[in-house]
C-alpha positions in Angstrom: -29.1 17.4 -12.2 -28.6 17.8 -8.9 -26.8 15.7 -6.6 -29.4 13.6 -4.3 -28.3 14.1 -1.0 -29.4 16.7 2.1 -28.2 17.8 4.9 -30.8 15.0 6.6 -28.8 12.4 5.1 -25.7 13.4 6.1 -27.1 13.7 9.8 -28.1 10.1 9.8 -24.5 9.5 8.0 -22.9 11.2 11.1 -25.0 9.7 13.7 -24.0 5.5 12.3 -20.2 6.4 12.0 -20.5 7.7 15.3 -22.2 4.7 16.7 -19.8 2.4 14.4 -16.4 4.3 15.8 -18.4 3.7 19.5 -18.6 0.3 19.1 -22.8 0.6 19.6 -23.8 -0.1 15.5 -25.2 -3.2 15.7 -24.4 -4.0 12.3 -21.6 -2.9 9.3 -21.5 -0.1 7.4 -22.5 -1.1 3.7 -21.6 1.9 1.4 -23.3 1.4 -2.0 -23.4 4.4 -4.2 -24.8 3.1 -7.6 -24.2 4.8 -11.2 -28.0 5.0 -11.9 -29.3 8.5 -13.5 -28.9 10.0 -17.1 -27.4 12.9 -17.2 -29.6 16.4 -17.4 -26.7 18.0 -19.3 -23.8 17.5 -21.8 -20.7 16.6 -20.5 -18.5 19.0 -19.6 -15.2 19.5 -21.8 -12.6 19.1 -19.0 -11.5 15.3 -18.3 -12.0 13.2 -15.1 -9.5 14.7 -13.1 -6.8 11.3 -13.5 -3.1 10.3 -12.3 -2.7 10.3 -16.3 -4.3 14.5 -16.6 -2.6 16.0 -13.1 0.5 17.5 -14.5 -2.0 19.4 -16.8 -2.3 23.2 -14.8 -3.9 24.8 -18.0 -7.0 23.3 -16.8 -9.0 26.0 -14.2 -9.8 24.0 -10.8 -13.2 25.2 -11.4 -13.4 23.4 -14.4 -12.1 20.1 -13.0 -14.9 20.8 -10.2 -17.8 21.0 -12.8 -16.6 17.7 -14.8 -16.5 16.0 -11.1 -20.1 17.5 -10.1 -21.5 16.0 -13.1 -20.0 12.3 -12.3 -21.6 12.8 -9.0 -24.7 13.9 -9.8 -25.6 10.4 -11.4 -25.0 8.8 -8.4 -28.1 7.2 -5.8 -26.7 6.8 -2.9 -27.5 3.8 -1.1 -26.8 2.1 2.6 -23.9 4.6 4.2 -23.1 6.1 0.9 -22.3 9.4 0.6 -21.5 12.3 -2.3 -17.7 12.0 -2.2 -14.9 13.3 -4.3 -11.8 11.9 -4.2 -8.6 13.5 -4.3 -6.0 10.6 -4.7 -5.2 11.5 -8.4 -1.6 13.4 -7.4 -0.4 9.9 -6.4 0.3 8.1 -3.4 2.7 10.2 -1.4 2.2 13.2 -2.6 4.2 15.0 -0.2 7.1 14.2 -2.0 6.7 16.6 -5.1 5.0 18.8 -2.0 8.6 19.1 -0.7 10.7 19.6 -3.7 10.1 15.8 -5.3 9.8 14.8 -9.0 5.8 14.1 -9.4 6.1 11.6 -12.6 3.2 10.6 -14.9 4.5 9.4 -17.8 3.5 6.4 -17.8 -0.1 7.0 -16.4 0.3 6.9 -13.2 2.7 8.8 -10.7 5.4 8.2 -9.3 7.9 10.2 -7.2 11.6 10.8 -7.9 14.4 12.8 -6.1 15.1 16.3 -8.0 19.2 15.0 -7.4 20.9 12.7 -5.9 22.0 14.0 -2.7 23.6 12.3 0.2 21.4 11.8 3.1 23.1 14.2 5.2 22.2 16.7 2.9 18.8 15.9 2.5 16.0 18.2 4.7 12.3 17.9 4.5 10.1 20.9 5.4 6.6 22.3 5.1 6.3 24.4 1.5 3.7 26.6 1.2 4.5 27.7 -2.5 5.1 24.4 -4.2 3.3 24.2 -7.3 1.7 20.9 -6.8 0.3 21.6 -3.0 -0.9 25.1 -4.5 -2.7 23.1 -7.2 -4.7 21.0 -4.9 -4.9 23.8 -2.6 -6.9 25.6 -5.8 -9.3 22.3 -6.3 -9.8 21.8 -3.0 -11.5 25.9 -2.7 -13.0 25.4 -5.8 -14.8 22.2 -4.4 -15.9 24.5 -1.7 -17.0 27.3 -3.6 -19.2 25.0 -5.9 -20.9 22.5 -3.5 -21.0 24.0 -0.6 -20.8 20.8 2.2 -22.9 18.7 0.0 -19.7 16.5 -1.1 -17.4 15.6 1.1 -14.0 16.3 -0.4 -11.0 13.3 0.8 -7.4 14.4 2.2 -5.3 13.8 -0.4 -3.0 10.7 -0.8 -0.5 12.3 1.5 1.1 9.1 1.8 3.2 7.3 5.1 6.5 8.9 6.0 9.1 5.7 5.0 7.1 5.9 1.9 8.3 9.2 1.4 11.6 8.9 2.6 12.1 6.1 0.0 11.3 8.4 -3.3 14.0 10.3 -1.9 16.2 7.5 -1.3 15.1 5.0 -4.4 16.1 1.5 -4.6 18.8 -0.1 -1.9 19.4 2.9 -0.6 17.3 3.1 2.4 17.8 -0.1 3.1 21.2 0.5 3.1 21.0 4.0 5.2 18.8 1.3 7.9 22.4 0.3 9.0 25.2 3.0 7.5 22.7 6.1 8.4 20.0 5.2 11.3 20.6 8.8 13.0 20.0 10.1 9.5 17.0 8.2 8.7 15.7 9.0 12.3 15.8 12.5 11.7 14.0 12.2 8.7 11.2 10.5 9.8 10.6 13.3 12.0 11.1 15.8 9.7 9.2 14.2 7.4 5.9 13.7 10.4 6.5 17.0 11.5 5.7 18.1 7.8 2.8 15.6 6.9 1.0 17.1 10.0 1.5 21.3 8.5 0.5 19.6 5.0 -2.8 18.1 6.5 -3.6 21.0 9.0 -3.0 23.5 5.6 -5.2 21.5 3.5 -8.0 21.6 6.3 -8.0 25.2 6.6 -9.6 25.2 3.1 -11.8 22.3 3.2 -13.1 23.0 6.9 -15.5 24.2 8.3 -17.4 23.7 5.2 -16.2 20.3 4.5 -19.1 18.1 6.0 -16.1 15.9 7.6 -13.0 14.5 6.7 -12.2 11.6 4.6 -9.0 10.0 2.6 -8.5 8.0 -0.7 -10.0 5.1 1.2 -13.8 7.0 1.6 -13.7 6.1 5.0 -16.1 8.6 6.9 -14.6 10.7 9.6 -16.6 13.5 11.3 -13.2 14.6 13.4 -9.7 15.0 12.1 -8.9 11.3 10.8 -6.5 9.3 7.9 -5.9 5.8 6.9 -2.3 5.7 7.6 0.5 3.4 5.9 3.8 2.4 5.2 4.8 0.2 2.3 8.1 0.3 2.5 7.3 -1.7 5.3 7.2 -4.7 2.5 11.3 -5.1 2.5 12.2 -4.4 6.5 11.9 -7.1 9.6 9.5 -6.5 12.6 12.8 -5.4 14.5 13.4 -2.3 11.8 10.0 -1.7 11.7 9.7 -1.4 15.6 12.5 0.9 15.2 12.1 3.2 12.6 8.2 3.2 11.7 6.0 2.1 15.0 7.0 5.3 17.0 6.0 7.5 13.8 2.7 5.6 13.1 1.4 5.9 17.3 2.6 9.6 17.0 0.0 10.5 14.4 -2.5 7.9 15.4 -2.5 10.1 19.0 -2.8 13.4 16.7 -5.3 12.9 14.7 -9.1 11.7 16.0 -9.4 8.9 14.1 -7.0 6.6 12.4 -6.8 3.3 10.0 -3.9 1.8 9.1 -3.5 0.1 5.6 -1.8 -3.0 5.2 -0.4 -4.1 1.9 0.5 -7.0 0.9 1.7 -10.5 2.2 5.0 -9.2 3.2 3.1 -6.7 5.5 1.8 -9.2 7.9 4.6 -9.7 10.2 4.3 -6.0 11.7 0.7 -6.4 12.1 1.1 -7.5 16.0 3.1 -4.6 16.4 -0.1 -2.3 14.6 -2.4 -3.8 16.7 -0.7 -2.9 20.1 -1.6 0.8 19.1 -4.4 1.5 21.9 -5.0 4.7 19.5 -5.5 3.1 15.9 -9.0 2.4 15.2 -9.1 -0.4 12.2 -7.2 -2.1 9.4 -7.8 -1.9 5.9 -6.4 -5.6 4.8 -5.4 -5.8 1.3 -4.0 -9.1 0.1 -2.0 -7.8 -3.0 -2.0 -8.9 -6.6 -2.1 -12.5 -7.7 -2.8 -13.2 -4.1 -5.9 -15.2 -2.8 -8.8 -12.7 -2.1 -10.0 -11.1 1.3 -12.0 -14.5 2.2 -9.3 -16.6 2.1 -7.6 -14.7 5.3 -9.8 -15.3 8.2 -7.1 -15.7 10.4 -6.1 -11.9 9.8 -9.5 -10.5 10.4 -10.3 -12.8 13.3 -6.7 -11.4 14.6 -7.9 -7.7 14.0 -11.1 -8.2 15.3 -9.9 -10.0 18.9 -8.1 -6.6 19.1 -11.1 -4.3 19.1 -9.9 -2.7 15.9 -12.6 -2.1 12.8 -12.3 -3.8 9.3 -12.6 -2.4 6.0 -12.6 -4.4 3.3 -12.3 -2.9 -0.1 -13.6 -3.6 -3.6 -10.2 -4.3 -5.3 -9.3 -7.3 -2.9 -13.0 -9.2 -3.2 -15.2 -7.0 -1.1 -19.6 -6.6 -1.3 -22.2 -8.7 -0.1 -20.5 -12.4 -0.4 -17.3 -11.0 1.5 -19.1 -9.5 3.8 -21.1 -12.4 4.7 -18.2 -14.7 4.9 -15.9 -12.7 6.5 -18.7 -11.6 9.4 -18.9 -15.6 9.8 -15.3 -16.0 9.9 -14.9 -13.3 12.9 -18.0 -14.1 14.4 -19.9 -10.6 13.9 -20.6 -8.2 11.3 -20.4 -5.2 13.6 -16.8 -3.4 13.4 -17.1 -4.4 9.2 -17.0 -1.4 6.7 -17.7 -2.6 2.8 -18.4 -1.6 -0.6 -21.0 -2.8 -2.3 -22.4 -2.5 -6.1 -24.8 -3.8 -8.3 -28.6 -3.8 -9.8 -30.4 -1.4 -7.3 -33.1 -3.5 -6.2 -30.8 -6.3 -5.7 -28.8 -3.9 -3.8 -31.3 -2.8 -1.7 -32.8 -6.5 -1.0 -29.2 -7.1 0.5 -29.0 -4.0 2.6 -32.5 -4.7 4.0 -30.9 -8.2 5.7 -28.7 -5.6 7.5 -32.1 -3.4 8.4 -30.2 -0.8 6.2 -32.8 1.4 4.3 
């Protein structure tokens, strides 16, 4: 079956992110792609390409690509929906195996390890062409190409932020600890660290564009220029002070870089560094995510009414009480619905009844 979606669509796409990163949509962006069609084939033996199945490089990308090409091709794409195939399955932070890292996924989902223990002193991060697991998703990311040929856009890998990184090389209290014993050290890194994220990202594009009908990220955010949703968890255990220190100047760096740029912010423990996000003139939006066991997106109008009084854009996502009801809620909370990106699922028609109270088609 093929996938239901051409190159008109994708015009139209282009045209209301455009309008939505100008400011000029006059309402949100509502991306509802629905699991609706049987299948015109039998499934393909390779698995869903997982966290659980990435260590498994007996599988040929192009096999991977077929099994993902037939999960896609059940799809109807609704609202600003579009063919997408993530790429977040490596783990978050991938640039750690990338530059010499453990990439664990034993338990089912991957984390990152240091290969040794080394002092900080010793440690050096630098752009590797030849690791095995940037080569890997180098390989799916041609294969992608090969096969679809700009009808699915293909995300950026979760490359992850650059504390984030620094802290699966320095587990536990240790970068906490290197905060005061080692802030040279740790300010080097950080640089390093950018200064490789960037060769990572630019490598990556040279195989997805120009054929890539844009750029996107684990979040499926749409950018038609050079764009991320950027983050730092590690954020989680440091003070405004620290994180003014040793994070902000990273973060504004790449949010001057790239086109384009979201920040997502994590957790509770997260929101005392959001002034310090928001004074970013470059960063375009905030992806709020409450965190488990805490109350969901509708319960924090005074964070999107805080975003929103900034000029930055909104996402909210699926996992933290996103669709129609959130959206609703949180438009009344802010005061407008423009500047709101959503997800949004459900029977079809009912699907399509809410999108038409947006004068989405």
């Amino acid at each position: 079956m093929p996938i239901d979606f051409d190159a008109s669509r994708w015009t139209k796409l282009k045209d209301n992110y455009r309008q939505y990163w100008a400011g000029t949509l006059d309402r949100p962006l509502i991306s509802a792609a629905i699991r609706d069609k049987a299948p015109d084939r039998p499934q393909p033996a390779a698995p869903i390409l997982s966290q659980a199945n990435c260590h498994d490089l007996s599988i040929p990308a192009e096999d991977l690509i077929d099994r993902i090409d037939y999960e896609i091709s059940q799809y109807t794409f609704l609202g600003d929906s579009y063919p997408f195939c993530s790429m977040m399955h490596f783990g978050p932070g991938v640039i750690s195996a990338f530059m010499g890292g453990i990439l664990d996924n034993s338990t089912g989902s991957v984390w990152f390890h240091p290969a040794e223990d080394k002092p900080i002193q010793e440690l050096h991060f630098q752009f590797d062409p030849d690791n095995v697991w940037f080569r890997r998703v180098r390989d799916i990311y041609a294969a992608g190409m090969r096969r679809w040929q700009g009808q699915v856009l293909m995300g950026m890998t979760d490359l992850g932020g650059n504390m984030d990184i620094l802290s699966a090389f320095r587990p536990g209290e240790k970068l906490l600890l290197d905060l005061y014993d080692n802030s040279e050290e740790v300010h080097r890194l950080v640089w390093e660290a950018h200064k490789a994220w960037h060769q990572y990202y630019n490598a990556l594009n040279e195989v997805l564009q120009p054929i890539n009908p844009g750029y996107s990220d684990w979040s499926g955010i749409y950018y038609e220029n050079p764009g991320y949703i950027l983050q730092c968890d590690f954020s989680y255990m440091i003070g405004p002070e620290m994180y003014d220190e040793f994070a902000l100047p990273e973060i504004a760096k790449t949010c001057k870089i790239l086109d384009t740029t979201f920040f997502h912010l994590d957790g509770k423990g997260a929101l005392p560094h959001l002034d310090s996000l928001l004074k970013i003139p470059e960063l375009n939006g905030v992806q709020w995510v409450p965190g488990t066991g805490a109350p969901d997106c509708i319960h924090w109008p005074e964070v999107y009414q805080k975003i929103a009084a900034a000029g930055k854009r909104i996402q909210l996502t699926p996992g933290s009480g996103g669709g129609f009801e959130a959206l609703d809620i949180v438009s009344d909370q802010i005061g407008t619905a423009k500047g709101i990106l959503t997800y949004a699922g459900g029977p079809q028609d009912e699907v399509r009844r809410q999108l038409a109270k947006y004068g989405i088609e």
